[in-house]
KEKE-3310 file (N, C-alpha, C; in steps of 0.2 Angstrom, whole numbers, plus 5000, padded with zeros to 4 digits):
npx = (5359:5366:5376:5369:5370:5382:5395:5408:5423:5434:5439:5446:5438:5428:5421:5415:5402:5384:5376:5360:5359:5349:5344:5344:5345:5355:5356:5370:5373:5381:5393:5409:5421:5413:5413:5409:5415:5423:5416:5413:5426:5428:5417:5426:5437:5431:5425:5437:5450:5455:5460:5453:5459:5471:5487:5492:5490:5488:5486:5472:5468:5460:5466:5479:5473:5475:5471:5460:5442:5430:5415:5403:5386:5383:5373:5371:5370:5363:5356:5361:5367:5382:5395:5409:5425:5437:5451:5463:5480:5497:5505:5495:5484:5471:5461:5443:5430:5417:5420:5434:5450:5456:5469:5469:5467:5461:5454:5445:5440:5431:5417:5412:5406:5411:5409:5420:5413:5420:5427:5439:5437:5437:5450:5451:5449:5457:5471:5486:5486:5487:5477:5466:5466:5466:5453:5449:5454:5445:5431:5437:5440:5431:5422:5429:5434:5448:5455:5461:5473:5479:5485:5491:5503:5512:5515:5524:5532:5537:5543:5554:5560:5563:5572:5585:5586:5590:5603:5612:5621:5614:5613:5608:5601:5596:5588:5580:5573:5560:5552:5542:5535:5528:5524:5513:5504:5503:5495:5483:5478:5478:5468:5456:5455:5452:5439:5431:5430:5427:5413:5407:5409:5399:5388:5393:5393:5377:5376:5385:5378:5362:5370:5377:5372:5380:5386:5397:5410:5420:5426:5440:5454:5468:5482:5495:5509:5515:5499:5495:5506:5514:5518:5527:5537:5539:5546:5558:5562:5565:5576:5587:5586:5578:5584:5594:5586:5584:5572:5556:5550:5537:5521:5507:5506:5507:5495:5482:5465:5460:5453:5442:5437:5429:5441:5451:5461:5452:5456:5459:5448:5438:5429:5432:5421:5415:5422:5420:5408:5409:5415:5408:5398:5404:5408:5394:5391:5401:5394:5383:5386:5391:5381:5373:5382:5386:5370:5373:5375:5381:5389:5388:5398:5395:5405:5402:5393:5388:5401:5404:5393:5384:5370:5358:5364:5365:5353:5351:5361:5358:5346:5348:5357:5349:5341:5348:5349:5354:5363:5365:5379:5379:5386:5383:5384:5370:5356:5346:5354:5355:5344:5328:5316:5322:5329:5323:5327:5330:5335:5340:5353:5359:5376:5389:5404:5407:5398:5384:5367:5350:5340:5322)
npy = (5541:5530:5516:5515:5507:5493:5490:5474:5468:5456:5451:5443:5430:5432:5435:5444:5453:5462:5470:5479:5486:5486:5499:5497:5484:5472:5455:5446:5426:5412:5398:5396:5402:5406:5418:5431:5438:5445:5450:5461:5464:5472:5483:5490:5493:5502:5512:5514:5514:5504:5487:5478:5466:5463:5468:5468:5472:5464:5453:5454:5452:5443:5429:5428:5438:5458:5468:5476:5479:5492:5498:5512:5518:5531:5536:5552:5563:5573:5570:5569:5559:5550:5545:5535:5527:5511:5505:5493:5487:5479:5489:5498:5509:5517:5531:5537:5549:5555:5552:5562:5559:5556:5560:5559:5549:5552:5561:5552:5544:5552:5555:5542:5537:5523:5509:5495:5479:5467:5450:5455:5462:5463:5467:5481:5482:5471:5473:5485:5500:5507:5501:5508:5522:5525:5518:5533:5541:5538:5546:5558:5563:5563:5570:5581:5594:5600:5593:5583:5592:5597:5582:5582:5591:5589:5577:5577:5587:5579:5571:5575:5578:5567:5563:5571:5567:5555:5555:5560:5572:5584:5601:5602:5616:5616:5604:5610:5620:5613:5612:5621:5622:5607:5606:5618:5608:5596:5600:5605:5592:5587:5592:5591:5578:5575:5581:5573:5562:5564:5569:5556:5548:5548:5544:5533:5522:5522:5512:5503:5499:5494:5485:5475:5477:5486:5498:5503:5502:5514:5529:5537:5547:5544:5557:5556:5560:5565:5570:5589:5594:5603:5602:5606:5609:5595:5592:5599:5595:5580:5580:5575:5560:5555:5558:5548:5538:5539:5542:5553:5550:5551:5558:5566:5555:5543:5543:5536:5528:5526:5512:5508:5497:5497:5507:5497:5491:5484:5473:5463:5460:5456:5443:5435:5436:5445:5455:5457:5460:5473:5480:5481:5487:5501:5503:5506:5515:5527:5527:5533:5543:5550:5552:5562:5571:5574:5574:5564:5547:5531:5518:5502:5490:5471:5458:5442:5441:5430:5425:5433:5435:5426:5419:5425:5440:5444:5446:5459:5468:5469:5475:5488:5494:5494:5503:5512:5517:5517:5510:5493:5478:5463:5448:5430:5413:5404:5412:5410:5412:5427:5437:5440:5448:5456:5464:5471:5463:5469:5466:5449:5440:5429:5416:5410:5402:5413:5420:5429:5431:5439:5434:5430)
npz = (5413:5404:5396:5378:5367:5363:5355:5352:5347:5348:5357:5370:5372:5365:5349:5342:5346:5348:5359:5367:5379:5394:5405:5417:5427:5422:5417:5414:5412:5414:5408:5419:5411:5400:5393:5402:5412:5401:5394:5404:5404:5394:5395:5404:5399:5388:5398:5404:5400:5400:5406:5421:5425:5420:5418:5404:5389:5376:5382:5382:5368:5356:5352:5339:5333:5329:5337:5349:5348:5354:5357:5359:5360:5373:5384:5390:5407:5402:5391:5381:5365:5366:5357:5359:5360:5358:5353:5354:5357:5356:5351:5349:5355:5355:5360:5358:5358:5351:5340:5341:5342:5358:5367:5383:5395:5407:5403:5396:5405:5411:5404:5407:5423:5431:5440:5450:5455:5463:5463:5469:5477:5490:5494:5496:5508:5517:5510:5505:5508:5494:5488:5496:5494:5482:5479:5487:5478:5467:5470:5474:5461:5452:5457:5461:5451:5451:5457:5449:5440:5452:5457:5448:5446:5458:5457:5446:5451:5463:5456:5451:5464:5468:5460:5461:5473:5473:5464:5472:5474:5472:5480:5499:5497:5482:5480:5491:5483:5477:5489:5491:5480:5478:5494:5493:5484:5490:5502:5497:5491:5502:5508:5498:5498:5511:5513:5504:5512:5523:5517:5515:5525:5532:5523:5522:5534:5538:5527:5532:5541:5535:5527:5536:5551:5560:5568:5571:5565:5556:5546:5539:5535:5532:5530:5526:5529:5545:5556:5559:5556:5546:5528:5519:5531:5536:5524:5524:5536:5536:5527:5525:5530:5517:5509:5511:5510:5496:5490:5491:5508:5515:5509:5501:5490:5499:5504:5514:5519:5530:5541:5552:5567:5582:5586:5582:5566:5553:5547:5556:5564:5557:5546:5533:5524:5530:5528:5514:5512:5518:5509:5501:5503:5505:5493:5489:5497:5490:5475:5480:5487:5475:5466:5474:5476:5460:5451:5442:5437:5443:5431:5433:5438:5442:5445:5445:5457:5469:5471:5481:5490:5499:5498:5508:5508:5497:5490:5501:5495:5481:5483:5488:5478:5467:5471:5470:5459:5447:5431:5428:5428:5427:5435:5433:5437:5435:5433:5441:5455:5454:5466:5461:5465:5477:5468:5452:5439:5422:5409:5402:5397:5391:5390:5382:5374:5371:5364:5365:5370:5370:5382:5382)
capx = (5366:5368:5376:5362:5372:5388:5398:5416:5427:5442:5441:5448:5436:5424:5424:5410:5396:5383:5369:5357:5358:5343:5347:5343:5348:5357:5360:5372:5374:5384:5398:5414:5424:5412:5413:5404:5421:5427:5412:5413:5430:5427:5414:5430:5441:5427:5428:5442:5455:5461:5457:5456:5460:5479:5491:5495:5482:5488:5483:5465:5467:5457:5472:5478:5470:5482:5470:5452:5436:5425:5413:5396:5383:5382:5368:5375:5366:5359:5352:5365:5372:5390:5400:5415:5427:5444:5456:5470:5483:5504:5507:5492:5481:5466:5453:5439:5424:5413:5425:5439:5455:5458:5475:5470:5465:5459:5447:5441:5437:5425:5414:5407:5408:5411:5411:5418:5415:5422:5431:5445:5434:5438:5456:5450:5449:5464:5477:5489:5486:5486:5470:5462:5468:5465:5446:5448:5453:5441:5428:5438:5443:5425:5417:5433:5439:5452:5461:5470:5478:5484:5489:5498:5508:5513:5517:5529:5540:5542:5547:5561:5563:5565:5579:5589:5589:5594:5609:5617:5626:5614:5615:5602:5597:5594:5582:5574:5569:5555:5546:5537:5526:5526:5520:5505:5500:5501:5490:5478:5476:5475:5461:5451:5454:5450:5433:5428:5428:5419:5405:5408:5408:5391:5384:5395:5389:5371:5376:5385:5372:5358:5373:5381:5371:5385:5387:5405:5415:5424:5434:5445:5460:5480:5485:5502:5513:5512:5495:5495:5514:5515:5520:5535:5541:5542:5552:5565:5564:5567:5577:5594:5581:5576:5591:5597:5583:5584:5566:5551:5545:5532:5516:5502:5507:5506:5490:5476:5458:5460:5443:5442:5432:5430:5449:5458:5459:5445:5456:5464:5443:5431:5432:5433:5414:5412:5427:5418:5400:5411:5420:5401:5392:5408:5407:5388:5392:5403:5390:5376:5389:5393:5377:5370:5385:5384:5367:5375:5373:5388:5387:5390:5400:5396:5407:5402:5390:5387:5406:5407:5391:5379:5362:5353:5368:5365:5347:5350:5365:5355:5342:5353:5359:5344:5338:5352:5345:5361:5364:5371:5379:5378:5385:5383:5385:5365:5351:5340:5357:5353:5337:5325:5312:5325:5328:5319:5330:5327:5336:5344:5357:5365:5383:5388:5407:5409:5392:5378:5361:5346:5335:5315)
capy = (5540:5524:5514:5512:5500:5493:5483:5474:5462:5453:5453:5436:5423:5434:5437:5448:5454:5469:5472:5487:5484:5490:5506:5496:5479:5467:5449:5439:5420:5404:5392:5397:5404:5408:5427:5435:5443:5446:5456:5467:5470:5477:5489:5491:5498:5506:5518:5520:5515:5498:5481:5476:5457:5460:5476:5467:5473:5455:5444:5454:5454:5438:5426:5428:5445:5462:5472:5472:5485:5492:5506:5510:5526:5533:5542:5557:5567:5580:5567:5569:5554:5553:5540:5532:5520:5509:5501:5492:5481:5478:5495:5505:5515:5524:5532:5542:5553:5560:5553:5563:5556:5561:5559:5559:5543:5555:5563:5550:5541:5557:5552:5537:5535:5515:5507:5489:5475:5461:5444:5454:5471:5465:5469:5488:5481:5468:5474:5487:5507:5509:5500:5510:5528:5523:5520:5538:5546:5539:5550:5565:5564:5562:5577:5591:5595:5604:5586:5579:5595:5596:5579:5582:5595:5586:5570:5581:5588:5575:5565:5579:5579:5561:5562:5575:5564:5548:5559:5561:5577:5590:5603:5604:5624:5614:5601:5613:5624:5611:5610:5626:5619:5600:5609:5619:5605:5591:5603:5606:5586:5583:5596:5588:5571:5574:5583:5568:5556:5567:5568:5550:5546:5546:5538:5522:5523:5519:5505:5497:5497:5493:5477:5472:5476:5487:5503:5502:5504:5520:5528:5543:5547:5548:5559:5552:5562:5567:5576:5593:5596:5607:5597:5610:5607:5589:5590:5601:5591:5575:5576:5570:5553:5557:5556:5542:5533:5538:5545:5556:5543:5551:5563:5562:5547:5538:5543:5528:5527:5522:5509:5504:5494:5500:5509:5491:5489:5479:5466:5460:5457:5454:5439:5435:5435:5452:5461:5458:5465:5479:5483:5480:5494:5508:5505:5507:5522:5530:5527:5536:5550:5551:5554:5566:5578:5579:5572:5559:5540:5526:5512:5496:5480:5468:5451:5435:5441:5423:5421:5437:5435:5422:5420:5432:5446:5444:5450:5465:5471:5471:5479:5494:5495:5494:5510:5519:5518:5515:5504:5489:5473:5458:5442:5423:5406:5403:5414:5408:5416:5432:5437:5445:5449:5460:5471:5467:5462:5471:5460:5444:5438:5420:5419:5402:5401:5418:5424:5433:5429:5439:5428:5434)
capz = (5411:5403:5389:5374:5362:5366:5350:5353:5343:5348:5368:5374:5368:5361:5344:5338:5349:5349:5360:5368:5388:5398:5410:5424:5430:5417:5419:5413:5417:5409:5413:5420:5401:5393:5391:5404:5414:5395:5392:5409:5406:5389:5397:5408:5392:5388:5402:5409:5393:5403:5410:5429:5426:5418:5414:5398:5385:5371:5385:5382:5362:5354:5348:5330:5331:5330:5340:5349:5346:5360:5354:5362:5360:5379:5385:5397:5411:5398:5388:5374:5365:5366:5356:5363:5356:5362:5349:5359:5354:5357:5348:5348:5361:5351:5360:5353:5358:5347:5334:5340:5346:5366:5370:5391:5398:5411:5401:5394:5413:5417:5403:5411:5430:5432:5446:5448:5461:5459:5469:5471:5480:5500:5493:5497:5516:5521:5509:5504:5507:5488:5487:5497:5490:5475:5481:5488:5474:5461:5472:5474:5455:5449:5459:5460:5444:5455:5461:5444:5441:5457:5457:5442:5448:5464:5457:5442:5457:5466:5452:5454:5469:5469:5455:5464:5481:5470:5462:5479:5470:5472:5488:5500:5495:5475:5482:5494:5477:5476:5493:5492:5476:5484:5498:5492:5481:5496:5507:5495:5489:5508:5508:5495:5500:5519:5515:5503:5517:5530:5517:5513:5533:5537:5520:5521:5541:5534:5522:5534:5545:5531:5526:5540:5556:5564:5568:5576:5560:5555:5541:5542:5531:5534:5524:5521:5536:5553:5557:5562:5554:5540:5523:5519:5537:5534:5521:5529:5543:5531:5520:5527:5529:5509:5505:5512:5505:5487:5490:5496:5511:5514:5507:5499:5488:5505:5510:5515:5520:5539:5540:5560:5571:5589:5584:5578:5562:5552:5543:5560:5568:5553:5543:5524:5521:5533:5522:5507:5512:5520:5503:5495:5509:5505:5487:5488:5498:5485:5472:5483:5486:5467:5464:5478:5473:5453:5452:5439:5440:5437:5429:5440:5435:5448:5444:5449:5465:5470:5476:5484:5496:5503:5496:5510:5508:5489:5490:5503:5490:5477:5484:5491:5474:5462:5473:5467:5449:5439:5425:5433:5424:5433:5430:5438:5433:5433:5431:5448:5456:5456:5467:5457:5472:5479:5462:5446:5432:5415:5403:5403:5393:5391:5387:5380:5370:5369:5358:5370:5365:5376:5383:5384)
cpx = (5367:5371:5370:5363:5380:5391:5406:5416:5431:5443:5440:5443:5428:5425:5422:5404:5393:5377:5365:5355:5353:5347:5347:5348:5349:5360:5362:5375:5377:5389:5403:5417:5421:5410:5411:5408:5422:5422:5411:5419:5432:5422:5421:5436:5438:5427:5431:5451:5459:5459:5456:5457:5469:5479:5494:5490:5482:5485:5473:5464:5464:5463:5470:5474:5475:5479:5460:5448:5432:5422:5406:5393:5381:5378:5370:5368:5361:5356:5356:5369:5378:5392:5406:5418:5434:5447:5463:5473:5489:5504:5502:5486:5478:5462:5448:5433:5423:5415:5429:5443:5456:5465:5476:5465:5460:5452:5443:5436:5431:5420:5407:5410:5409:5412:5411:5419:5414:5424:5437:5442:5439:5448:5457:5450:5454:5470:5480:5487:5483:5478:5464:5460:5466:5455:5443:5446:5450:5435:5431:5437:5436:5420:5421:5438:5445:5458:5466:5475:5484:5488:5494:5505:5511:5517:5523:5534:5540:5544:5556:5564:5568:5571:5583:5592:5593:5602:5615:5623:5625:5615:5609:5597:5595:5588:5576:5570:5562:5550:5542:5531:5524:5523:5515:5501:5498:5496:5483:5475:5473:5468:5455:5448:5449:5441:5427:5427:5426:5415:5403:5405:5400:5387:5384:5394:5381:5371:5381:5381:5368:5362:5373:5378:5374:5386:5395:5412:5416:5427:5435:5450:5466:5479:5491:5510:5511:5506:5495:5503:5513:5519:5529:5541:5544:5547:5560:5567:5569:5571:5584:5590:5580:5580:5596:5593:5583:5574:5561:5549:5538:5527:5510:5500:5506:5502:5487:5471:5456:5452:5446:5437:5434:5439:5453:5456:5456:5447:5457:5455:5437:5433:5430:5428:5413:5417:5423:5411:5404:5412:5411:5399:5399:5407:5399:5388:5396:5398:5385:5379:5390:5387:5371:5376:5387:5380:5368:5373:5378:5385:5393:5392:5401:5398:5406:5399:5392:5393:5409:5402:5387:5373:5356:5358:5368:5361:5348:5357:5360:5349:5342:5354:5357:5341:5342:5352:5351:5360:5367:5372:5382:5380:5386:5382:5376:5361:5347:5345:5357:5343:5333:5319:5316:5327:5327:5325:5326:5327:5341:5349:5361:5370:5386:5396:5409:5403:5389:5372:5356:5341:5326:5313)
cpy = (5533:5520:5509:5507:5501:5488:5481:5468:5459:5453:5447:5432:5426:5438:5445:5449:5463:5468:5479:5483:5487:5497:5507:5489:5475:5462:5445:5434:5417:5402:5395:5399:5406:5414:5433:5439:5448:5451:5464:5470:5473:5483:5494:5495:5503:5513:5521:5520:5507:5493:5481:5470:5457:5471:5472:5466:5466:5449:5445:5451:5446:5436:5426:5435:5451:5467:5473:5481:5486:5499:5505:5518:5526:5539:5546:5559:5572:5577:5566:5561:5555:5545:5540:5527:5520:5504:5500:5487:5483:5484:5499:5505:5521:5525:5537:5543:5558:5558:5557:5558:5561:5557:5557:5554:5547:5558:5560:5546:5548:5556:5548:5533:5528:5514:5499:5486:5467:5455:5446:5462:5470:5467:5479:5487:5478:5468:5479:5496:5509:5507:5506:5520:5528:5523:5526:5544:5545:5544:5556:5565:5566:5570:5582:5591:5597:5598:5584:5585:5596:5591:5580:5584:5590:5579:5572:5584:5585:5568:5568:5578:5572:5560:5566:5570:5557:5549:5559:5568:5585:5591:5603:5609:5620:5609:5604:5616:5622:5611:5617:5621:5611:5601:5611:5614:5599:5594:5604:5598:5583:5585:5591:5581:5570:5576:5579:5563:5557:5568:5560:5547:5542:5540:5531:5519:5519:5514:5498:5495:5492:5484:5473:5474:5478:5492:5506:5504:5512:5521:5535:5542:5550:5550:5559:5557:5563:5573:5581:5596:5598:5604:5599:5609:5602:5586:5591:5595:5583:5574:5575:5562:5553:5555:5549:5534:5532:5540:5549:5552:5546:5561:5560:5555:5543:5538:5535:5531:5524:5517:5505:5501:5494:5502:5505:5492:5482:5473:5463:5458:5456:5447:5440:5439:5443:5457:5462:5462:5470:5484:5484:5489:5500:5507:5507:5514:5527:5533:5535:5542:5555:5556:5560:5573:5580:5577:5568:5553:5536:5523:5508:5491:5476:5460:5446:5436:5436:5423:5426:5438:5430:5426:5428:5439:5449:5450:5456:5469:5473:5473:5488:5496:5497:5500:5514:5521:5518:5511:5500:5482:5468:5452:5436:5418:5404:5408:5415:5412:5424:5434:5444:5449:5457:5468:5468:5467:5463:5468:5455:5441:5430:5421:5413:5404:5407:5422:5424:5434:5431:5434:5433:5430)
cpz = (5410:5397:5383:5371:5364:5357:5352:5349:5348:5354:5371:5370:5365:5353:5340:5341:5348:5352:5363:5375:5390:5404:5416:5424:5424:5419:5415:5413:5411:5411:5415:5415:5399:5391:5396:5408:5406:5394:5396:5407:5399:5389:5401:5405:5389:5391:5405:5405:5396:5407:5417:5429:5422:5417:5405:5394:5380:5377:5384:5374:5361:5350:5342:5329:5332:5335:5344:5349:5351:5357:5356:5361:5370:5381:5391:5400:5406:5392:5382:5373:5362:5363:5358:5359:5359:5356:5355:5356:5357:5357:5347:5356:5358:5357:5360:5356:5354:5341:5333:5343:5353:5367:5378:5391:5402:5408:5399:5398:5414:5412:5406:5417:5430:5438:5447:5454:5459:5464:5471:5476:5488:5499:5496:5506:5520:5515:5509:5504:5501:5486:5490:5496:5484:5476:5483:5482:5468:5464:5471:5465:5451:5451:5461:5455:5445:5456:5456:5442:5445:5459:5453:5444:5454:5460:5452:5446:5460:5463:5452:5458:5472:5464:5459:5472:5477:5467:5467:5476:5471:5479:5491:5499:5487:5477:5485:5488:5477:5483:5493:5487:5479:5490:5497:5490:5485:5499:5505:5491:5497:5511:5503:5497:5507:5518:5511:5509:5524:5526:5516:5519:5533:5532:5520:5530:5541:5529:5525:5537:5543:5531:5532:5547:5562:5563:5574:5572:5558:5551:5543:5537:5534:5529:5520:5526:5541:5551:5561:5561:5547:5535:5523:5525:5539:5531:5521:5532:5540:5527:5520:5525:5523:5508:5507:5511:5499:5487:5495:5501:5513:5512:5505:5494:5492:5509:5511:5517:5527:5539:5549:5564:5580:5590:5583:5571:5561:5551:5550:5564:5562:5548:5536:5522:5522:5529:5516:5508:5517:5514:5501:5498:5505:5500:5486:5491:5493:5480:5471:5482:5480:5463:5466:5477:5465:5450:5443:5441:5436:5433:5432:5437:5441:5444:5446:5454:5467:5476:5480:5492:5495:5498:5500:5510:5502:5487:5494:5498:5487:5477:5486:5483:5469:5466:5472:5462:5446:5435:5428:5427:5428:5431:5435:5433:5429:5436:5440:5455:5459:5459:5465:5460:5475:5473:5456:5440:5427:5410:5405:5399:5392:5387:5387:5374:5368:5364:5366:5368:5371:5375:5385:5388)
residu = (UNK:UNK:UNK:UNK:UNK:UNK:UNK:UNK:UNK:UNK:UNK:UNK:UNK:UNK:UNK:UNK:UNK:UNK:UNK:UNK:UNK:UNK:UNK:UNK:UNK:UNK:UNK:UNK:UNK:UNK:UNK:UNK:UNK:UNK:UNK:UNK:UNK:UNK:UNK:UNK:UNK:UNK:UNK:UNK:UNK:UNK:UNK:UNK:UNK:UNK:UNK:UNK:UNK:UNK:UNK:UNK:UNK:UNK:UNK:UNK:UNK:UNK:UNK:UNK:UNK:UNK:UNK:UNK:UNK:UNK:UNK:UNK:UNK:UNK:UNK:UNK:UNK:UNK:UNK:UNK:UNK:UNK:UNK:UNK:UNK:UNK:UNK:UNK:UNK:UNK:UNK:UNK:UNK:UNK:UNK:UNK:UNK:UNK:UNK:UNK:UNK:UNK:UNK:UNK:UNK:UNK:UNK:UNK:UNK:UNK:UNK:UNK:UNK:UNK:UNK:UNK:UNK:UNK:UNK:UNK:UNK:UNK:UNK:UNK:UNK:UNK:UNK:UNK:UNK:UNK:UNK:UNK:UNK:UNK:UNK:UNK:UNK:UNK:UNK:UNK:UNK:UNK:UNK:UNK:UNK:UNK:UNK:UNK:UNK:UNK:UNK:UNK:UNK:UNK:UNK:UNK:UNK:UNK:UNK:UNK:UNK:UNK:UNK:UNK:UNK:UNK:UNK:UNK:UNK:UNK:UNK:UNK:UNK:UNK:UNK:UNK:UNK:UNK:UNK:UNK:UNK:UNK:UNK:UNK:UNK:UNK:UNK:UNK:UNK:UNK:UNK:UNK:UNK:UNK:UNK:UNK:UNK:UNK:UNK:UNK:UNK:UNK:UNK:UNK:UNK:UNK:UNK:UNK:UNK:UNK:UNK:UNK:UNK:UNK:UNK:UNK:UNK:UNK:UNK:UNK:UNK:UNK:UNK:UNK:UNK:UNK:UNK:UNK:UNK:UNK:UNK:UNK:UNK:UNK:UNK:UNK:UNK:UNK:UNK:UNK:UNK:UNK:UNK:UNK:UNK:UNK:UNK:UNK:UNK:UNK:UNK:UNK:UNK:UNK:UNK:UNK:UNK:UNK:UNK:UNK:UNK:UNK:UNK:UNK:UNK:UNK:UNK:UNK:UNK:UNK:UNK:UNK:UNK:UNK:UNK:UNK:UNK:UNK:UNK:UNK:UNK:UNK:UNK:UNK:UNK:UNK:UNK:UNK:UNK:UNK:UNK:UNK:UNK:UNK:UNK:UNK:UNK:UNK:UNK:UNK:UNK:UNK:UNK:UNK:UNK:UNK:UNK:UNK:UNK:UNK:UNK:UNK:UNK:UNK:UNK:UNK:UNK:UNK:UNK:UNK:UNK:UNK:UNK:UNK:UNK:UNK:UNK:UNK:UNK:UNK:UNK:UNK:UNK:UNK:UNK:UNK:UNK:UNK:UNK:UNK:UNK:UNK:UNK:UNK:UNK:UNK:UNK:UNK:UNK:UNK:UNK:UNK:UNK:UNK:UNK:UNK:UNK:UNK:UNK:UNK)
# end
């Protein structure tokens, strides 16, 4: 499972590139600017229909241009190749497999798995909930076809539910209407979620070890109310407080990803350095998981290693990494950066002004 030919136009300071990446390790190296973010997060549009460096697609588009191109032939599990393509601009939002139009973002992310680690990853460790849900439910999403529906449904009545409390008008008996389906649909996202992260457990258990030399850390999930209280129960019980907030406060919209160290949380006793090769070992664990439950394999965007780990935590990444046999795409200032000892780099690329020129 890899991308065989990638082409883009108009993606920030890139004007016009096409190459054929290896199916293993790819590196590319050049100055600060000169395309090498630009290029991952057109892989990034690619897969999942949307940057990680802005919500506002014209800051991606190449000035003076009305829209930019990303279009690659992708080799799936079953050997088939599958075309993909992404037009984005102010006003438009194409995107295409097979040379259809798909309407769902969502179907176009099952595709090709991505996986991105970047200078902003240890955010999955010392900041907001949402980070690390989000972490959760790219696993659920990826390996139980069962999850976006439910979420769908779920997040559709309590958009309801949340318009009725903001109304101050309906009666209680008219709001309650909704927690029976808010309820099965919470119960059974808290089900999916909870049994990803007991199988999750034990792998990112062995990658911290393998990283970090520590066998003391722990994850676990809230599921976003009291444990052991029946969701529907909740909401009864809540919804004088619901309503005097103007919303649902809690469900599974508020679950997290508990990450603890001897039962404190981690941000409050691990430092910068230790958060980032924590975030590196779960996402390395994610991967492993990805691939031992739908024997698929992502493709890895690792931005900038250099300033996310030390020289010798560089080497044991990218050695954990390169045994998970993905396609990964690598990028550093120079070349002697990434250690090649630890996993063989395929192809090399230099990236100079926005043009990408391999290097033999």
């Amino acid at each position: 499972m890899s991308i065989r030919r990638i082409d883009l136009s108009n993606v920030r300071n890139i004007a016009e590139v096409s190459i054929s990446p290896s199916q293993g390790i790819n590196l590319l190296f050049g100055c600060n600017g000169s395309g090498k973010s630009s290029f991952l997060e057109a892989i990034h549009l690619l897969a999942v229909g949307r940057s990680f460096r802005t919500n506002r697609i014209q800051k991606v588009v190449s000035a003076g241009a009305a829209t930019l191109l990303v279009f690659a032939e992708y080799l799936d599990h079953a050997s088939n190749i599958v075309s993909l393509g992404v037009e984005r601009g102010s006003d438009i939002k194409r995107l295409r497999i097979g040379g259809r139009n798909v309407p769902s973002i969502a179907e176009f992310a099952r595709v090709i798995p991505l996986q991105l680690i970047n200078p902003d990853s240890h955010r999955l460790v010392d900041q907001g909930a949402r980070y690390r849900r989000q972490f959760v439910d790219w696993g659920v999403f990826h390996v139980e076809p069962e999850f976006l529906p439910v979420w769908g449904r779920f997040r559709r009545t309590l958009g309801q539910r949340n318009a009725a409390l903001r109304g101050g008008t309906e009666s209680d008996a008219v709001i309650s209407v909704w927690h029976n389906e808010l309820a099965e649909c919470a119960e059974r996202i808290a089900e999916l979620r909870d049994c990803y992260v007991s199988d999750l457990s034990p792998i990112a258990g062995r990658y911290v070890k393998a990283l970090m030399n520590r066998s003391d850390i722990e994850i676990s999930l809230q599921r976003g109310w009291n444990a052991g209280e029946e969701y529907e129960s909740y909401l009864n019980r809540s919804l004088q407080a619901d309503r005097k907030a103007g919303f649902t406060q809690r469900g599974p919209h508020r679950a997290s990803l508990q990450i603890t160290l001897n039962g404190v949380m981690v941000q409050d006793r691990l430092s910068r350095g230790e958060q980032k090769l924590l975030a590196s070992a779960l996402r390395l664990a994610q991967i492993d998981l990805f691939s031992l439950k739908t024997g698929r394999r992502c493709v890895v965007l690792v931005d900038d290693l250099p300033s996310e780990l030390d020289e010798r935590n560089r080497e044991k990444f990218m050695h954990y990494l390169h045994r998970l046999r993905c396609q990964v795409f690598v990028t550093a200032t120079a070349r002697k950066q990434i250690p090649e000892d630890a996993a063989p780099i395929e192809r090399v690329f230099h990236v100079e002004h926005g043009k990408i020129q391999e290097v033999v």
